[in-house]
C-alpha positions in Angstrom: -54.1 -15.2 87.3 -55.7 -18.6 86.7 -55.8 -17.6 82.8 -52.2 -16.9 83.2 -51.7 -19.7 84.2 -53.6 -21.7 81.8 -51.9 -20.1 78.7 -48.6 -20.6 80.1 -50.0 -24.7 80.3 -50.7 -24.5 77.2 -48.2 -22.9 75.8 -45.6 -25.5 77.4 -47.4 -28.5 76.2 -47.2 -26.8 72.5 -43.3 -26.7 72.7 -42.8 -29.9 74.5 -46.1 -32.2 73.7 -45.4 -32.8 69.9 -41.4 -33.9 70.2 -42.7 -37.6 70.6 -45.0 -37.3 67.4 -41.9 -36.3 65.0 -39.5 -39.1 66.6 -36.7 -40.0 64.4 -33.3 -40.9 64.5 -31.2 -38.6 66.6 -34.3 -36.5 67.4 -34.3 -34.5 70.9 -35.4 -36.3 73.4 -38.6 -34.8 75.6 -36.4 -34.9 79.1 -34.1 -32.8 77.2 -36.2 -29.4 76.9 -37.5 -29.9 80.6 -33.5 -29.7 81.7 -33.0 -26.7 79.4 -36.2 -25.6 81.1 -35.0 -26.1 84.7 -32.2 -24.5 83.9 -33.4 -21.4 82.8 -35.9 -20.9 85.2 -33.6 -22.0 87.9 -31.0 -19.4 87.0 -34.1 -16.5 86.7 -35.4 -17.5 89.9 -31.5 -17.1 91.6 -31.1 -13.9 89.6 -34.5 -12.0 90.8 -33.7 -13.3 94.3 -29.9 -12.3 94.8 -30.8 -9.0 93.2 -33.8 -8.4 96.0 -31.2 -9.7 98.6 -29.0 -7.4 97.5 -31.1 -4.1 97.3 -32.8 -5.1 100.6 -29.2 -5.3 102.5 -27.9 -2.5 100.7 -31.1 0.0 101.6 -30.8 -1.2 105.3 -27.2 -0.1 105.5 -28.1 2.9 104.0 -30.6 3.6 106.4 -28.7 2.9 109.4 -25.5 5.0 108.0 -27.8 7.4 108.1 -29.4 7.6 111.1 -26.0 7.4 112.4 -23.3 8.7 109.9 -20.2 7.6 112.4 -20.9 4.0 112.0 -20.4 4.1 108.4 -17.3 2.5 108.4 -18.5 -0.5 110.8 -21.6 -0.9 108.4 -19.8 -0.8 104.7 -17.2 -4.0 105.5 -19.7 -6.2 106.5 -22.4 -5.2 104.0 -20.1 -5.7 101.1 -19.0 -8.8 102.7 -22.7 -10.1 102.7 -23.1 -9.1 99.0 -20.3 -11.2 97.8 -21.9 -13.9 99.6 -25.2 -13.3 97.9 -23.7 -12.8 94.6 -21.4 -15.9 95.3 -25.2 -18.2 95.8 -25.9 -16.5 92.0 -23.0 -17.6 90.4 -23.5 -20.7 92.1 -26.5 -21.5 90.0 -25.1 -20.3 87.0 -22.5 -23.1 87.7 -25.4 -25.4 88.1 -27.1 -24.1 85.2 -24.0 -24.5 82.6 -24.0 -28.3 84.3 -27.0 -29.0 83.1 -27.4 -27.3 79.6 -24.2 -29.5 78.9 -26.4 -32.3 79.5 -28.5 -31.4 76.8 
């Protein structure tokens, strides 16, 4: 793990260590790959977690429908309802995410 982590330091100070070495006119400035960055990994991080949310509230349902099929349609409405709120958190990083790569 800590070699992981190590190759993924140095790996990250390869892309963004050598922008202030070839500074010219209208060359990228450093802050500018860390937002692209954030943004990326902000949007992966909101993806992996609405789609654990999502299969976690989904298998629940379906366990409880069936242990007790007749409350099927008391358990669908609000489990879809609780998806769309989930997905609705995802799209609101990727909302977040196109605000910031248009900063870039």
């Amino acid at each position: 793990m800590l070699r992981k982590l190590g190759m993924l330091l140095v790996a990250m100070a390869a892309v963004f260590g050598p922008s202030a070495a070839f500074a010219a006119e209208g060359a990228p400035d450093a802050a500018k790959g860390w937002i692209a960055l954030g943004a990326g990994l902000g949007i992966g991080i909101a993806v992996v977690g609405a789609g654990l949310g999502q299969g976690r509230a989904v298998a629940a349902a379906m366990e409880s429908i069936g242990r007790n099929p007749n409350s099927a349609d008391k358990i669908q409405t609000p489990m879809i309802i609780g998806i769309a709120f989930i997905e609705a958190l995802c799209i609101y990083a990727l909302v977040i995410t196109f605000m910031l790569s248009g900063k870039i």
